[in-house]
Backbone bond lengths (Angstrom), bond angles and torsions (degrees), N, CA, C in turn:
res aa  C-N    CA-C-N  psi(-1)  N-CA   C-N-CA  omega(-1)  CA-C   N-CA-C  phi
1 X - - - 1.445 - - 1.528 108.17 -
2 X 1.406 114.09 118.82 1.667 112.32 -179.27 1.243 114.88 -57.89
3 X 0.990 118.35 145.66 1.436 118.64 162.20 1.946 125.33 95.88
4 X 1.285 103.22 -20.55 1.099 126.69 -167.33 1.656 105.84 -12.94
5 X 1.319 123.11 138.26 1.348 123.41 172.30 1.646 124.95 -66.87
6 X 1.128 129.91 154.98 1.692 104.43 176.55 2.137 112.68 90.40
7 X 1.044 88.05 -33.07 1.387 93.80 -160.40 1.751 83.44 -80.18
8 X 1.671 101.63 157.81 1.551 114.99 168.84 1.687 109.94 -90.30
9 X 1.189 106.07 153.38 1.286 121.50 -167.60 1.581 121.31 -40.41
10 X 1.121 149.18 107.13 1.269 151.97 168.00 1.670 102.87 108.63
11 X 0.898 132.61 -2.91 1.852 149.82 -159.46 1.789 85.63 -73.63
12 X 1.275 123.94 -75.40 1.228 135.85 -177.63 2.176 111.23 -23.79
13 X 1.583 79.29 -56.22 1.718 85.84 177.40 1.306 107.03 -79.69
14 X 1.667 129.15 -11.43 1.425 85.57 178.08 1.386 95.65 -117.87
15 X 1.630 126.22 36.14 1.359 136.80 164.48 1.751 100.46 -77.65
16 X 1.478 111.90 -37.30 1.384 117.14 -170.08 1.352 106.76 -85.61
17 X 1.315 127.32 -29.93 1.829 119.17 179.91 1.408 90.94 -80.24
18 X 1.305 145.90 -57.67 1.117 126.67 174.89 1.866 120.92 -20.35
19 X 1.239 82.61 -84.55 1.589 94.57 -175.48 1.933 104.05 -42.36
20 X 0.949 112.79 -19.69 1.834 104.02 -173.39 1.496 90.60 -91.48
21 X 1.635 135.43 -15.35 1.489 119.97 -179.60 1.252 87.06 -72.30
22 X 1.558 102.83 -75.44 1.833 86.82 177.38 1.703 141.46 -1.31
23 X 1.512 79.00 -93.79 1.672 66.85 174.96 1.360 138.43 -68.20
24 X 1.274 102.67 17.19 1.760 114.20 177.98 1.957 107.22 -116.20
25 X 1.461 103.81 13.08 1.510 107.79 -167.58 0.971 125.09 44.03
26 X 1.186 126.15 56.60 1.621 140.37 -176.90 1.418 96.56 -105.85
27 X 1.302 136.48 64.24 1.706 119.01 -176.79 1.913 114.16 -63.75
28 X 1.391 99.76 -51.05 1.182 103.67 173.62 1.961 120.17 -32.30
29 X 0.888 95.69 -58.31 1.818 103.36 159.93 1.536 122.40 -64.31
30 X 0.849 130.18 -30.69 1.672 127.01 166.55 1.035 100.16 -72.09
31 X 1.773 134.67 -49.97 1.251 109.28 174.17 1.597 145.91 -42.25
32 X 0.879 101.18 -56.34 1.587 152.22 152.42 1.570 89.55 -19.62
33 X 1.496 109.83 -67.02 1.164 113.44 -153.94 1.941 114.40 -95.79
34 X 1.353 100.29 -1.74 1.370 106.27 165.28 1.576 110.63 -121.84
35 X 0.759 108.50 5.54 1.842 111.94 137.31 1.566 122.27 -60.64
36 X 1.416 102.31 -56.91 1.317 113.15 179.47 1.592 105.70 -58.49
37 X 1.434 120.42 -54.79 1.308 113.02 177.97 1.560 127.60 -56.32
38 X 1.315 105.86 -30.11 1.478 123.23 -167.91 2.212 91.51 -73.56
39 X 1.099 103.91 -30.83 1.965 101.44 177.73 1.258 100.89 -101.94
40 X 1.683 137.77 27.62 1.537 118.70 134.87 1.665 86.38 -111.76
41 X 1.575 146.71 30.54 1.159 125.86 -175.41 1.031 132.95 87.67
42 X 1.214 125.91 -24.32 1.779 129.66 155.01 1.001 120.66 -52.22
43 X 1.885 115.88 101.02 1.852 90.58 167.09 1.889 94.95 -113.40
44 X 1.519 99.74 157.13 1.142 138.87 -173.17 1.516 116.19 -91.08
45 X 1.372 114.98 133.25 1.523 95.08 157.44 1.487 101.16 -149.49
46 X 1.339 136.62 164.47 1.327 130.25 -149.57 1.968 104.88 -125.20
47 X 1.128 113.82 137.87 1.290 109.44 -168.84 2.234 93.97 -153.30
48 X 1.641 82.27 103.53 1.688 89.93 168.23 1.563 106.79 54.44
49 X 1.249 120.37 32.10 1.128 131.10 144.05 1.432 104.42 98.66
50 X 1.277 119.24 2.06 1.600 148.97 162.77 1.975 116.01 -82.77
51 X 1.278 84.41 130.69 2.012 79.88 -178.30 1.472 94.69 -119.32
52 X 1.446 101.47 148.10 1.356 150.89 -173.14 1.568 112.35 -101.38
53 X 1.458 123.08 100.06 1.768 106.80 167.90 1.097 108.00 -129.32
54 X 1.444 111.04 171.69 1.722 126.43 -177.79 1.267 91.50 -158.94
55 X 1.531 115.09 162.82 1.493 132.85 -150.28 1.760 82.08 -115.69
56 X 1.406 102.12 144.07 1.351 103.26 163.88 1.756 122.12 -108.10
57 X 1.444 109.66 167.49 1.469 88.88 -173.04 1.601 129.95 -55.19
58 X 1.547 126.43 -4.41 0.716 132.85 -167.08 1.877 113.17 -114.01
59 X 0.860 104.70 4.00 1.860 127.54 159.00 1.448 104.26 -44.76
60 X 1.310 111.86 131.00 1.728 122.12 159.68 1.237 95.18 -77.06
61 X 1.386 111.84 116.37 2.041 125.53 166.76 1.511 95.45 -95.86
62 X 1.773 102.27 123.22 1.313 91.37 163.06 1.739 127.66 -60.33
63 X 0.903 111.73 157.25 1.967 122.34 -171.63 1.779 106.58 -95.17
64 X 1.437 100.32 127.87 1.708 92.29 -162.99 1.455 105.43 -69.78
65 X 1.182 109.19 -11.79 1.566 96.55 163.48 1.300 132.15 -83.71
66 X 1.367 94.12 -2.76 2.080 103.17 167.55 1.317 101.28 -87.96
67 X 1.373 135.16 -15.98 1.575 127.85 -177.49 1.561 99.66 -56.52
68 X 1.510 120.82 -58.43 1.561 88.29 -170.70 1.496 95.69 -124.08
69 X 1.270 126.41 170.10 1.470 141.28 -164.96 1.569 105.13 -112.49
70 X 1.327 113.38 84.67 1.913 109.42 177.01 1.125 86.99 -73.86
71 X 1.657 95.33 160.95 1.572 134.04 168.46 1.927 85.07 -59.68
72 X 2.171 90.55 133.31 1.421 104.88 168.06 1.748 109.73 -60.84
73 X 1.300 115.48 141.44 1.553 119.09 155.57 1.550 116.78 -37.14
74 X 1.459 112.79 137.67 1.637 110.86 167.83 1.200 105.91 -107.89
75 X 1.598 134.00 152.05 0.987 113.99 170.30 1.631 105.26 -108.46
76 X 1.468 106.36 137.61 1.128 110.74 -159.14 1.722 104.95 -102.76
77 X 1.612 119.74 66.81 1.247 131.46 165.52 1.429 103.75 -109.63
């Protein structure tokens, strides 16, 4: 699912190239590619050709005040 909430930045896309090595038996590339996840904090684990993640304590969580970007303050002097 794109976009997933919770997840650190770019994790989502490479949750999805993963899963397409997968199902194309590319292991060498899933590895590869849950390495990469496992150093922003994603670890992976694989079940029937389906992956499994959870954030570890050391995951960048986006900050709900980074969800949306208000207009900066002006100061009006």
């Amino acid at each position: 699912m794109p976009g997933l909430p919770g997840l650190p930045a770019g994790a989502d896309a490479l949750l999805r190239a993963r899963q397409r090595a997968l199902d194309d038996d590319r292991g060498g590339e899933a590895r590869e590619l849950r390495d990469e996840l496992a150093r922003s904090g994603v670890v992976v684990r694989d079940e029937r050709r389906r992956q499994y993640w959870r954030l570890t304590r050391s995951a960048v969580r986006p900050r709900p005040e980074d969800a949306t970007s208000p207009e900066p303050e002006v100061d009006g002097r």
